[in-house]
Each structure stands twice: as structure tokens, then as C-alpha cells.
N, C-alpha and C positions, 0 to 999 in steps of 0.2 A: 246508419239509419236503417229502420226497418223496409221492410217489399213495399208496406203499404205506402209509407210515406215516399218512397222510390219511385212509387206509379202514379201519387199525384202528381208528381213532379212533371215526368215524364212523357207521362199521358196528356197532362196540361197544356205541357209545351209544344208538344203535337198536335191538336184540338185548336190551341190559340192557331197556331200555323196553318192549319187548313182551314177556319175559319176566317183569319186575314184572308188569305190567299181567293177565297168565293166573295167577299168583299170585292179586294183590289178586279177580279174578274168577271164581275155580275154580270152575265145578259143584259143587252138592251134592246134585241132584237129577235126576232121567231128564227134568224139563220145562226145567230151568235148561242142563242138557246137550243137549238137542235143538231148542228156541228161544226159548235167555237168559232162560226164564220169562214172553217174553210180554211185557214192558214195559220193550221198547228207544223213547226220541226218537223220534219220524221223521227229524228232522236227524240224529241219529246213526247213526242204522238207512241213512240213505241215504249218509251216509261210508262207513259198512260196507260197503252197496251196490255202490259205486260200485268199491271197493279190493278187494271179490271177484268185480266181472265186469271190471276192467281188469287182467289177467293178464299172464304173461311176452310172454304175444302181442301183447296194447295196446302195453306198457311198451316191451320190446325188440325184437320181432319185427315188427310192423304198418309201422314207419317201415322195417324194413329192404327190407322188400318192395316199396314204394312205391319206395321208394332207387335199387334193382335194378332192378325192373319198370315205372317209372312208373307210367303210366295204368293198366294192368291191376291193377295194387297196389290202387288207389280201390275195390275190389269189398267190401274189407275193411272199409273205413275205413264206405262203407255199409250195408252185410248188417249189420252186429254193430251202426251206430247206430238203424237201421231195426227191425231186431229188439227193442231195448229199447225203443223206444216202442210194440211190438206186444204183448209183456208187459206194460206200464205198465196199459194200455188195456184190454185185451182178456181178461188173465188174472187179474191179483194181486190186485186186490178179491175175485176171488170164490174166489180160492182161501182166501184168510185166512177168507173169511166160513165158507166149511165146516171150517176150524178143527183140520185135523188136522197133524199132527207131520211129514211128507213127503209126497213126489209118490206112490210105492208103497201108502201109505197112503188119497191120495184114490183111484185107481185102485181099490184093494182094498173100499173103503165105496162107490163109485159104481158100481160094477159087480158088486157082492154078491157076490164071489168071491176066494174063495181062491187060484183058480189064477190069477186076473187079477193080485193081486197077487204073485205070485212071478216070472211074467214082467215086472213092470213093477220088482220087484225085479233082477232078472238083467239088463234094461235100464239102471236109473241104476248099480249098479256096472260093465257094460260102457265104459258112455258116459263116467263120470267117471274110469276107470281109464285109457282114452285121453285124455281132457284131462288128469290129475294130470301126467303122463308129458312133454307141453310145460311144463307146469309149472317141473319137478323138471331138464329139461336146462337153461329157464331161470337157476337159480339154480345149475347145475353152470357155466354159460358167464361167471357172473360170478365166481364163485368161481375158477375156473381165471385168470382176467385178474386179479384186484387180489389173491390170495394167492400168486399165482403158483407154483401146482399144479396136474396134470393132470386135466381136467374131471369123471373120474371123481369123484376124491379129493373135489372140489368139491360133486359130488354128494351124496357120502356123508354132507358134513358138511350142507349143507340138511337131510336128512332127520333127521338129529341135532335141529338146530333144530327147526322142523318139528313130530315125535314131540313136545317138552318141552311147548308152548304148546297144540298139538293135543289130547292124548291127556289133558292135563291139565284145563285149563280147556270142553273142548266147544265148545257154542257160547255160552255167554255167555263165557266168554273170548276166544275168536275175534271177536266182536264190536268187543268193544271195542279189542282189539290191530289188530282192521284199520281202526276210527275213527283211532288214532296210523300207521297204514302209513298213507293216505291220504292225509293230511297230509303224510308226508315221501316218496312219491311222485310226488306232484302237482308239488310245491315240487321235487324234482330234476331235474323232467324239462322246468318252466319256465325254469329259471333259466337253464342253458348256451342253449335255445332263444333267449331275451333277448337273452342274451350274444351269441351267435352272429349273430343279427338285426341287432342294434347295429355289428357289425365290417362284415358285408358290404356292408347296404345304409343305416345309420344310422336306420334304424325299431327304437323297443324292442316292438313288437307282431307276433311273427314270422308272423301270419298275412297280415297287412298287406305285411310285411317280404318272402314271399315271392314277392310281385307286382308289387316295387317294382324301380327297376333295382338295380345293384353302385355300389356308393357311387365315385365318381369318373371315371366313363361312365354313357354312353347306354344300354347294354346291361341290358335285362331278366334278372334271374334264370333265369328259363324258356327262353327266348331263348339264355343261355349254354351253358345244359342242356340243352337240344337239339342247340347246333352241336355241342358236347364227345363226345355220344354219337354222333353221323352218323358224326362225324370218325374213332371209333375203334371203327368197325363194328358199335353197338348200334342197336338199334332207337330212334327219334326220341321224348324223354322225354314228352312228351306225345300220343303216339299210342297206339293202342293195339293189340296184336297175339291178343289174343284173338276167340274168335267172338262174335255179339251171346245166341247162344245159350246157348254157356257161363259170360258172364259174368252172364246172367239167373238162370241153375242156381244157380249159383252164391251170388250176390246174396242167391236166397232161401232155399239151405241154409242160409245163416248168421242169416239174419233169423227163422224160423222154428225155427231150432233153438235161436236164443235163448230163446225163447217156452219152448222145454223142455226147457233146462236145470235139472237138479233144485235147484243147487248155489244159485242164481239164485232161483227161485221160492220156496227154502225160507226166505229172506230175509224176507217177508212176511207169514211167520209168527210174527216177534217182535216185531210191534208188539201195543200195546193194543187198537186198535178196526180194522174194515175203513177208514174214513174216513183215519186216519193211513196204511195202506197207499198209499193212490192219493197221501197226501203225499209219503210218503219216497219213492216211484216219479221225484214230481216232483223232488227234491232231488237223487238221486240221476243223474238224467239234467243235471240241470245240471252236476254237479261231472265226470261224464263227458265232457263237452260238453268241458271245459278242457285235457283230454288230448287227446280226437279232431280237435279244430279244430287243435291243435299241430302234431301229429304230421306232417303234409305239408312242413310247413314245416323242420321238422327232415331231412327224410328228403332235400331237394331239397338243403336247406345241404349235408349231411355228402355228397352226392352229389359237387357241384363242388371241396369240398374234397379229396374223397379224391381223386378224379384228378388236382387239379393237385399233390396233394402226390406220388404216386406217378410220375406222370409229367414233372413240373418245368412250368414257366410256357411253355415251348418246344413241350410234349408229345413230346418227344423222348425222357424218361424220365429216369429219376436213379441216378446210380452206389451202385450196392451199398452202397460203405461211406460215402456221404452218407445212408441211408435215413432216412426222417422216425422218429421214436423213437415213433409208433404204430404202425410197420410191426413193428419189431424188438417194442416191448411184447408184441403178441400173437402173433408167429408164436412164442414161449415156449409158448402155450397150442394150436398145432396149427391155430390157424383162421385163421390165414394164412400162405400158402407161397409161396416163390421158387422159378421154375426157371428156368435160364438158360439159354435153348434155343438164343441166340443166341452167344453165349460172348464180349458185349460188355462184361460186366458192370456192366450196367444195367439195372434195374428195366423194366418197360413194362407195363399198362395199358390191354388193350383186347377187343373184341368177336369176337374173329376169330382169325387162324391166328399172327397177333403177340403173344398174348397170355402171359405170361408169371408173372401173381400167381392166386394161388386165393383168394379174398375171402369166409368165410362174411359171408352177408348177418345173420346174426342179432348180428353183432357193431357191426351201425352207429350204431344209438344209444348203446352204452356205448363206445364209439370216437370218436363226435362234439364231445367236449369236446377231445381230443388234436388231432383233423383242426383246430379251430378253436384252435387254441395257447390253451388256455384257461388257468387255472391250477391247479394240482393240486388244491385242494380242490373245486373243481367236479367235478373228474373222479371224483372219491372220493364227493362226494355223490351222482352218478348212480349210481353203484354201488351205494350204501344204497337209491335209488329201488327199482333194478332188481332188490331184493331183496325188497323190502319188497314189489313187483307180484307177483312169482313166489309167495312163500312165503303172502301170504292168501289169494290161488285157493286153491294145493294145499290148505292148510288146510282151506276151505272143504267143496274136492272130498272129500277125506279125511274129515270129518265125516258128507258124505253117504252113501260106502262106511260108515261103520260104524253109523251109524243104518240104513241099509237091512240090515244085516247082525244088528244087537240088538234092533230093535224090530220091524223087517219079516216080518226071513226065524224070527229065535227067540220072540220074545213075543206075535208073532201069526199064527205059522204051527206050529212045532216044538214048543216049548216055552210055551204059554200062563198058566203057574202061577208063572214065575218071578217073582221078586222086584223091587224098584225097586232093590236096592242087588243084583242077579246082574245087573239088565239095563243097569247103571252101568259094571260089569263088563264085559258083555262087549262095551262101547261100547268101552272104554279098549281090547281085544284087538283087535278088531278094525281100531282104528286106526292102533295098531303092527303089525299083519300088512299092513294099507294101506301102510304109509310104504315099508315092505321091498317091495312089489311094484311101487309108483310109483319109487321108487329104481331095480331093474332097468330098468323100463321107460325111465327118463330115462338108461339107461346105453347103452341098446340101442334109440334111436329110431326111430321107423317114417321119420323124416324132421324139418324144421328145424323152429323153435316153432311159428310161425303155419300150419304146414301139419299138421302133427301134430293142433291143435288146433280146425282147422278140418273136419278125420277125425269128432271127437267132434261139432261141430255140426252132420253131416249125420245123424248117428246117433243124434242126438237130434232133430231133425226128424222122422226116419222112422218113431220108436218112442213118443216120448211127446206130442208135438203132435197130431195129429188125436186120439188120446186122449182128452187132455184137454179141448181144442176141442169134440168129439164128446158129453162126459161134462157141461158144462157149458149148449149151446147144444141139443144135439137130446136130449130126455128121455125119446125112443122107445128111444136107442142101447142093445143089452142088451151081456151079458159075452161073449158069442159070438164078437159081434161086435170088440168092442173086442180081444179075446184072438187072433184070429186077424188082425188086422188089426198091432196092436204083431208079431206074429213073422211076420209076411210084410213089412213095410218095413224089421225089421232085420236078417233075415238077407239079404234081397236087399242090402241097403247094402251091410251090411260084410263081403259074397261077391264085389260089387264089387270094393271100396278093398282087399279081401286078395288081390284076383286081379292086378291090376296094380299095386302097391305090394310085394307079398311074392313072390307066385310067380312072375310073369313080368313084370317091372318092364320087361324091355325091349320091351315091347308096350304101354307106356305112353305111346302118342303120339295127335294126334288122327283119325289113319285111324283106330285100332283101337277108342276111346272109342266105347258105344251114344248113338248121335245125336249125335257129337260134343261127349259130355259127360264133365270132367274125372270123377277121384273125387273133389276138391275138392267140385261140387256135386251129385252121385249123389244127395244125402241127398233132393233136392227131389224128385228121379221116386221114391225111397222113401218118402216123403211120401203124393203122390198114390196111389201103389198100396196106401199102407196106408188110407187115404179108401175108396178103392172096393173091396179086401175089407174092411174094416170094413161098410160101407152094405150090401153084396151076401149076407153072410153074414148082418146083421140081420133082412135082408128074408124070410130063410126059415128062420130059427129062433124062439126061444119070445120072447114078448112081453116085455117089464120089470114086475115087480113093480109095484101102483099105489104103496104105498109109498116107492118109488127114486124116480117119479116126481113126488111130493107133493114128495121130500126136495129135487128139482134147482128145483120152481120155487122153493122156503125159499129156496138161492143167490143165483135169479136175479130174484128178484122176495118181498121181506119180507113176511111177513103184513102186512097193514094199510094194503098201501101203494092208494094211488087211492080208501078209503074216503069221505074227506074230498070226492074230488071227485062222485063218484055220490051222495050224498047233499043 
């Protein structure tokens, strides 16, 4: 059978399965709709976990960049694993122990305010509106390659998706729809790896695999990929061309903005006790771990294949109408282009003024089955992966917009009177007015997946981490404080990331960067400046309520606890 009919297949039968599965587990209630009621596994909960913080960006973007960029790529692969152990640790116990329904919501009860929580409202739908948005092109970029229609189209039909299991089920269907995504993302995105590992260097362990030589010489992987790139004017794969400064920035936008992502945290609130939280944290970081340890190893394979495929074993390049049938598959979908500047017609492959292919990077891992002559249903099944990573984010993200928007912004701010079946309601509205706006937004991106949603990680860095950090650990912190400090790290951010991303993109370089810092990691100096108007403002406004403070040591410390030993 050919790809295509592989990924009806496939794709199908994944789709039927996550659609049951939001059936059999529909919401009936405003607590079953905003976290599953409370009494998810830990092992489940950290599948969940795992399949709403590995997104289109883990799935197919993360290896592309690596791919491309070598060494500089690795900022991703640690900010984003570095970050979930800073959440693990640092946050999810004690956000479950205070017990409330969202981030907005602790915000709103930690800091006895109203207006605290409207900005920290207008925060997580900011911050998840630019993540949905990698998301939602994710699952346009697949759709456009194995339907073979234009990305757009592909777009549209995700959010179709999307909308039925979203809008229907909440989060207890979302739960468990991303317990089965996890499973057959995981599973797609090892198996061509395997495969791939097996061909090159006859290791089935492609981490292993990627450090071994090329099966039938002496030649290192790395080694080949180095000369490959010198040879045709890129930077050397494993060097790295960033500053040490940006790539620190960097590092810890993503690490910290993990810490406070809403999408992420709100995960913790559907276990039974705080003690299963810090499990499924653990669970969750394992099954993570199987993708992120992967991922290098793929990005370096699909690296050497794509150039000798494009350029022939000569590097001399390949005539037109030999082109390998991965070239031809996707330039159908616009993300890859020929120009033939030379009028030899021959393909070429390179760094420099010879270069003649446009190669979006977000296409490499759902490319790397074909670069690796694999067989079509491999290639079909990564396709089901790379759906299944895209659509439980957005899901997730989308969940977060319309509970910040029914329970945040109406039943605890606007509307306090409403009902549990009006504020059911206006989950379900608001999640289809989500889909329609994440949809534009994946049609009309700020940039590629992993960099789009790395926009959202400094943004949440800058607005809801010291926050929460602040609201948890210092019990002096009042609403002043917290309130001026979330809207002076976020608009500084994303005054930044609009100023040189939107308005003057061509001043996007690192002369013009403040301190030679990308907007990649801006989010990290929005961070600190949100630290210090938060602390500066505290220091000379009204104290905290003794109350607020009785309530932060219940968190952070249980009645009862060290009795036993003072006695």
C-alpha cells in the first residue's frame, strides 16, 4: 500500500480512538470538566502529562532544529528537560495542596485580589494563545504532507478535530485521550529512530546508535556530520554559533517558563492526594525522558540522510528528475522548493551562494522515515505520532483559555451567580471561540513550531513564575506587588518578541538584540525584572493580610507537622 493510504488508515484509527475515548469520558460537571474530578492514576496522569507537555515542538520541531542548527539546537532539548524537573520539585505539590481549579485562580486566592487575578487571567490566555498557535501549524504541517493538501486546509481540519474531543469531553476526556496519544506517539517516534539506527550504524538503541561509527567504516556519525557540513558551507555540527550569553537566556526562558506554564501545572490538579502529584511528576518525566533522549539521534540520522539524498554520494547533487520521492512528496506541500539557479539541472544542497533547495526545518522528523527508505507504514505511523503530539497540547492549551475565560474571568469575576450547568456552558463557548482563534493564529504564524512556542515560554517565564515562586515561598509577597510585577515582565517581553519579530524583523540580528539577547530568551530578563518590581513595590505598599499568611504556611508546611518531634 502506498503512505497515503497507510495514514488513512492509521490516522483513522487513532481519531476513531480518541474520539471514543471523549465520548465514553464526557464532562458532566464544571469539576470533571476542569480536572477530571480529581481522581486521575498517577501513572495515568503522568501519560497525560507527558503527551500535553511533548507538543508539535518535542514531537516535530525540537529534532528539526537540532537537525539544522546542531549544537545550538541542544538549548531546547535542555531548557524544556531542565524546566520539568523545576516544576516537578519546586512547584506541583504545592500547587495541588492549595487545591484550586487553575493558575489564575491560585493567583486570585494568594493574593486576595480581584485585579490579581484578571491579569494573571489575561496572562495564561495570552501565553497559551501563542503556544496553541505552534501547535495548530503542527498539525497543519502534517496534514498538508500525508493528505496532501495545502497547510491551510490541514489546519482547518485539526481544529475540526480538536473542537469534537476539546469542547466535548474537558478535561476528563482530554485526560484520558492523551493517556492513548502518548502511547502512539511515543511508539511512532521510536520505531523509524530504531529503524533508522539499525540501517546506519547496526545499533537498535539510537542513542547509542548516534555515537557509534556508520556501519561498514571507521567513520563516526558525528565525524561524517561535521565534514558533510564544513564541506557545504554550514557551520561545523557540533560547534556552536551562539553566544554563551544567549544560549544561558535562553536555556532558562524555557526552563522557567516551563515552571509556568498553566497548561502544565493544571495537570496536578487531577490527582487524588498532593503525594501522587510529586508521583505522577516522577512518571511523567520518565516517559518524557524516551522522547528527549531520542530526539538527537534522529535529528543527526535525518541530517546525513537528507544531504546525501539531495546531493548524491559525490555531493555533486542529483538531477531533477532522479529526485528522491521525499523531495518531490513535500515540495506538493510548499516546504520544499527548487531553484535552479544554475540551469544544470541538478538539485544541490548547501550553506552558501551554491545553495539551491529551501528545506523547512519543521519537516525533518516526519521526513525521516522517507530520507531513511523506510517502509510506508512507518512513515504513516509517524504521521499519526505527529498528530497525536500537536493536537493534546492544543487540547490542553485550549482547555486552559476557556477555563480562564468560564471560571476566572465569568464565575469569579463578572458573573458570580451563575450556574454549574451556565459555567459548563460557557466552557464549551469559549473553547470553540479558542479553536477559531488558534486556527488563525496556526495559519498566520509568528514563525516555525519550536520557535513560535518558545515566544510562549519566555512569556510565561516573565508573568507567572516569580508569581507563583513569590506566592508560595515569601508570605510577606502582597497583591501590589505580585500585580505590578506579572504586567511589567509581560509587557516588557512581548514589547520585545513584537518589536523585532513583527515590526522590524530586519533589525533582528545580534548587534541590535539588548545585551545580545535573542527574543528566544528575553523571557529570562522579563523574569528578573518582574522579581524586582514585584520585591520593590512590596517593600512600600500595605502589608499581607495575617490570614494570607497563615493560609501560605497550611502549603508550605501542614499543621501538625514537627509535633511529634518537639515533644
Amino acid at each position: 500500500m502506498d503512505i497515503q493510504t497507510w495514514t488513512f488508515i492509521l490516522v483513522g484509527i487513532t481519531f476513531a480512538l480518541y474520539i471514543g475515548i471523549a465520548i465514553w469520558a464526557r464532562a458532566g460537571s464544571t469539576r470533571e470538566f476542569y480536572v477530571a474530578g480529581g481522581g486521575v492514576h498517577p501513572v495515568a496522569n503522568g501519560m497525560a502529562t507527558a503527551a500535553d507537555w511533548m507538543s508539535a515542538a518535542s514531537f516535530i520541531s525540537m529534532a528539526g532544529i537540532i537537525s539544522f542548527v546542531g549544537y545550538d539546537g541542544g538549548v531546547y532539548l535542555m531548557g524544556w528537560t531542565g524546566g520539568y524537573v523545576l516544576l516537578a520539585l519546586c512547584l506541583a505539590p504545592y500547587l495541588r495542596k492549595f487545591g484550586q481549579f487553575t493558575v489564575p485562580d491560585f493567583i486570585g486566592e494568594r493574593y486576595y485580589s480581584k485585579t490579581a487575578r484578571m491579569v494573571a487571567v489575561f496572562c495564561a490566555i495570552f501565553v497559551s494563545f501563542t503556544y496553541v498557535a505552534g501547535q495548530m501549524r503542527g498539525v497543519g504541517v502534517v496534514f498538508a504532507r500525508f493528505l496532501e493538501v495545502d497547510i491551510n486546509i490541514g489546519i482547518i481540519i485539526g481544529m475540526g478535530i480538536v473542537f469534537f474531543y476539546a469542547v466535548l469531553g474537558g478535561m476528563k476526556g482530554i485526560t484520558y485521550t492523551q493517556v492513548a496519544q502518548f502511547c502512539v506517539l511515543i511508539f511512532a517516534f521510536l520505531v523509524p529512530a530504531i529503524f533508522t539506527s539499525i540501517m546506519m550504524t547496526g545499533n537498535p538503541i539510537p542513542q547509542i546508535g548516534m555515537g557509534s561509527t556508520i556501519s561498514g567504516s571507521e567513520t563516526y556519525v558525528l565525524d561524517k556530520l561535521d565534514g558533510l557540513t564544513t564541506e557545504l558551507g554550514f557551520t561545523a555540527y557540533t560547534d556552536g554559533s551562539k553566544s554563551m550569553v544567549d544560549v544561558f537566556f535562553i536555556c532558562a526562558a524555557l526552563m522557567v517558563g516551563t515552571a509556568g506554564l498553566p497548561h502544565v501545572i493544571i495537570r496536578f490538579f487531577t490527582v487524588p492526594r498532593v503525594r501522587d502529584a510529586r508521583i505522577s511528576a516522577g512518571w511523567a518525566l520518565l516517559f518524557i525522558s524516551m522522547l528527549y533522549t531520542t530526539a538527537p539521534a534522529v535529528a543527526a540520522f535525518a541530517r546525513v540522510n537528507m544531504i546525501e539524498t539531495i546531493n548524491g554520494p559525490d555531493q555533486q547533487g542529483v538531477a531533477a528528475a532522479e529526485a528522491p520521492g521525499w523531495v518531490t512528496n513535500w515540495e506538493k506541500t510548499g516546504l520544499v522548493k527548487w531553484e535552479d539557479k544554475n540551469g544544470d539541472g541538478k538539485m544541490f544542497y548547501s550553506g552558501d551562494e551554491r545553495n539551491e533547495m529551501s528545506v523547512n526545518r519543521d519537516i525533518i522528523v516526519l521526513a525521516s522515515p522517507e530520507l531513511a527508505k523506510l517502509p510506508n507504514w512507518v512513515v504513516a505511523l509517524l504521521a499519526a505520532g505527529g498528530l497525536a503530539a500537536a493536537l493534546s497540547t492544543a487540547a490542553g492549551l485550549l482547555l486552559v483559555i476557556s477555563t480562564s475565560i468560564s471560571h476566572d474571568l465569568l464565575k469569579k469575576g463578572f458573573k458570580p451567580n451563575m450556574t454549574d450547568k451556565q459555567e459548563l456552558m460557557a466552557a464549551r463557548v469559549a473553547s470553540a471561540l479558542a479553536i477559531v482563534g488558534a486556527g488563525y493564529l496556526g495559519i498566520n504564524p509568528p514563525g516555525f513550531v519550536a520557535q513560535v512556542v518558545a515566544f510562549a515560554f519566555g512569556l510565561a517565564a516573565a508573568s507567572f513564575f516569580p508569581a507563583i515562586i513569590l506566592g508560595i515561598f515569601y508570605k510577606q509577597m502582597n497583591k501590589e506587588g505580585a500585580i505590578a510585577g506579572m504586567v511589567s515582565g509581560i509587557v516588557f517581553t512581548a514589547s520585545y518578541i513584537i518589536y523585532f519579530k513583527f515590526i522590524n524583523p530586519a533589525a533582528n540580528t545580534p548587534d541590535n538584540w539588548f545585551f545580545g539577547i535573542s527574543p528566544e530568551g528575553i523571557g529570562t530578563l522579563g523574569m528578573c525584572l518582574n522579581f524586582v518590581v514585584s520585591i520593590a513595590v512590596n517593600k512600600v505598599t500595605s502589608e499581607v493580610p495575617h490570614n494570607v499568611q497563615e493560609m501560605v504556611e497550611s502549603i508550605r508546611y501542614p499543621k501538625g507537622a514537627g509535633e511529634a518531634q518537639e515533644h
